[in-house]
C-alpha positions in Angstrom: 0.0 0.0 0.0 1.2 3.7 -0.8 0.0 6.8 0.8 -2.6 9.2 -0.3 -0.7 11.9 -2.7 -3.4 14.9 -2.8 -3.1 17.9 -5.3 -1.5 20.8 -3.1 -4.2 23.4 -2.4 -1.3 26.2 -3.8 -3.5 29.1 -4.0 -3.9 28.6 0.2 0.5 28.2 0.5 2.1 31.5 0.5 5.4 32.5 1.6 3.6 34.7 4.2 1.6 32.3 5.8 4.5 29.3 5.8 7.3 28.2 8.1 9.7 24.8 7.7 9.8 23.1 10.8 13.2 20.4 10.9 12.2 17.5 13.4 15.0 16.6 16.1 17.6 16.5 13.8 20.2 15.9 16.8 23.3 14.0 17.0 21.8 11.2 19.4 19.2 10.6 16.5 21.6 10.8 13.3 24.8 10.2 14.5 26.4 6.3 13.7 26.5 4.3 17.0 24.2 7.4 18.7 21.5 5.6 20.9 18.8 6.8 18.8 20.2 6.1 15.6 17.7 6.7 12.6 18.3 4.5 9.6 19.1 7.3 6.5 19.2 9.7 9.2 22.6 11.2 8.1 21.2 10.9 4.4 18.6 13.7 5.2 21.1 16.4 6.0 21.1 17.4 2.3 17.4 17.1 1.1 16.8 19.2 4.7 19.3 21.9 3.6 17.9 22.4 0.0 14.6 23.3 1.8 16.4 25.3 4.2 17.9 27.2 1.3 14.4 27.3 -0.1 13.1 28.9 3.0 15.8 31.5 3.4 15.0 32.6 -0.4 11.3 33.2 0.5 11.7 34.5 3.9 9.6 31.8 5.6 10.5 31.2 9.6 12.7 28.1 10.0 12.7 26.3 13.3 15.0 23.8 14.9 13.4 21.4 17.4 15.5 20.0 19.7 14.5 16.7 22.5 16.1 17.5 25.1 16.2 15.8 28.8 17.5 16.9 32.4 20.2 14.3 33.4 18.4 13.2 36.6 15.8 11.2 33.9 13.2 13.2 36.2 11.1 14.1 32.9 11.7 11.1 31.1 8.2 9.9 32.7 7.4 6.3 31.0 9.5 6.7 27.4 12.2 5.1 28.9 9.7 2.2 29.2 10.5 2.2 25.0 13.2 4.1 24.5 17.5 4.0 25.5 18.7 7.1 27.4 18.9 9.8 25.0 19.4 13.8 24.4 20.5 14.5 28.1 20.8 18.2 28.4 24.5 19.7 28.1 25.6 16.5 26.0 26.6 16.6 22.6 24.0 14.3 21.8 21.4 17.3 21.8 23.4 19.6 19.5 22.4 19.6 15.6 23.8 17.0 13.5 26.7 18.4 12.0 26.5 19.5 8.4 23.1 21.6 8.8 22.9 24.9 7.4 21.7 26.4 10.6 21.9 30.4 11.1 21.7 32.5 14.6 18.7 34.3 13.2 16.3 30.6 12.8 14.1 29.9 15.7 15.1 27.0 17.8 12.4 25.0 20.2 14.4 23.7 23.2 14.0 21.7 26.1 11.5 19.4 24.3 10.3 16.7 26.6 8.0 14.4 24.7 7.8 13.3 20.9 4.8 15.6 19.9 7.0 19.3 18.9 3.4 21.1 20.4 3.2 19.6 24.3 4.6 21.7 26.7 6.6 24.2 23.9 5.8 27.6 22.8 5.7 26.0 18.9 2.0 27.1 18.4 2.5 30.6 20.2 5.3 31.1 17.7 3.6 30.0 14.7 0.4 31.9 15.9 2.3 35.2 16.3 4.4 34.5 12.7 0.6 34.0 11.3 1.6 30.9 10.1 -1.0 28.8 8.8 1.1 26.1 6.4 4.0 23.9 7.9 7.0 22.1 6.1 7.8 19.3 8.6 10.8 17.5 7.9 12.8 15.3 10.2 13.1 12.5 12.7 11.5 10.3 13.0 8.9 9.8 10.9 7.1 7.1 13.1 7.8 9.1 16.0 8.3 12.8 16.5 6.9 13.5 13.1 4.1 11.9 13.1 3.4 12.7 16.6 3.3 16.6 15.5 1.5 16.0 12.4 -1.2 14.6 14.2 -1.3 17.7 16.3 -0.6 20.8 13.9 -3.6 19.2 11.9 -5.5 18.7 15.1 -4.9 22.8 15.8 -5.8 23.6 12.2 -2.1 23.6 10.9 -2.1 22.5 7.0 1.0 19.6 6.6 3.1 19.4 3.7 5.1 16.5 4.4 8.2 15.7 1.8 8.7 12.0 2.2 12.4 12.3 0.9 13.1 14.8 3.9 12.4 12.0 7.0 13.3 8.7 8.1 11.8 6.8 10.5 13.4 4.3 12.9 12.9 1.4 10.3 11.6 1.8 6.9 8.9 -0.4 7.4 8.0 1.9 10.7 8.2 4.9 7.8 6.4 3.5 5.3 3.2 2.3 8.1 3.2 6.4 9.3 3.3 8.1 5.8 0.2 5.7 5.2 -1.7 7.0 8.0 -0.2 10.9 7.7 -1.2 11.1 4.3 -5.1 10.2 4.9 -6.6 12.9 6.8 -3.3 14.2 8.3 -0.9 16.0 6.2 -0.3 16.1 2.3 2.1 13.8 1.2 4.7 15.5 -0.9 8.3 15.5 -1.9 10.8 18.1 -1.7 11.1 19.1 -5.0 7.3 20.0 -5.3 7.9 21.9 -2.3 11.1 23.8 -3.5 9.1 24.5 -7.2 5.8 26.1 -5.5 6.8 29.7 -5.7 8.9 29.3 -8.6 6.5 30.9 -11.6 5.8 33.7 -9.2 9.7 34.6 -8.8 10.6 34.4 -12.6 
């Protein structure tokens, strides 16, 4: 099975109402040997720049999200019931994988407890203030932290463009299971060419 590839709605996706959001793209997710290792992780870090070179062209917000965990485990809560020890505060494990084309003036969302971007961030109060009504959500992983946001940027009215060239998920059958359910009700399933191309006619 493949997922649902809708026509974007491009008259509604406008530079001034869009923002790329890059998913936990942190050393203890993308490094090799890192405790979170994501499979194609590392293989990301170029697709995720051309849209971060995309972005800067058209002015759009960009924002980092970062997992992040005080070293005590105290807010770890039952993920490490799933999960190995990972993104400890102060450790180079939650710094950005190396190679990302990451400026002073992009937003960052830090000390991120839990998969979903949203819970217990200022994400939407950021977004809401930026007027954004579009996001480009990129990332690891897809199974996890993506799709956890997904389901909520949709849930708070958010419309999804989801490149499935710019995330990995922590297998690919795990990846290929979440694009199936993003792309039904969830997010438009995309790639990040059609992304980069949407404006393209209106800059020449």
């Amino acid at each position: 099975m493949t997922p649902r590839v809708r026509p974007l709605p491009v008259e509604k996706i406008a530079p001034a109402n869009t923002a790329l959001l890059v998913i936990d793209m942190e050393r203890d997710f993308v490094d090799e040997g890192a405790p979170g290792e994501t499979p194609g992780g590392r293989a990301l870090i170029p697709v995720i720049n051309r849209l971060i070179g995309w972005a800067r062209r058209y002015e759009l917000p960009i924002v980092f999200t970062q997992e992040m965990h005080r070293p005590d485990r105290s807010d770890y809560g039952i993920e490490l019931e799933f999960d190995p020890l990972h993104c400890h505060e102060g450790t180079r494990g939650c710094e950005l994988a190396e190679g990302l084309s990451v400026e002073a003036s992009d937003y960052r969302i830090v000390a991120k407890r839990r998969y979903d971007c949203f819970l217990s961030t200022d994400l939407d109060l950021l977004l809401r203030c930026k007027r954004i009504e579009n996001l480009v959500c990129c990332g690891v992983s897809t199974n996890v932290c993506v799709m956890s946001t997904v389901f909520t940027a949709r849930n708070l009215d958010y419309r999804v463009l989801l490149p499935v060239d710019a995330t990995a998920g922590s297998t690919a059958a795990h990846r290929d299971a979440a694009l199936l359910c993003l792309g039904d009700v969830f997010a438009y399933i995309t790639s990040s060419a059609e992304v980069t191309q949407l404006w393209e006619r209106r800059s020449r």
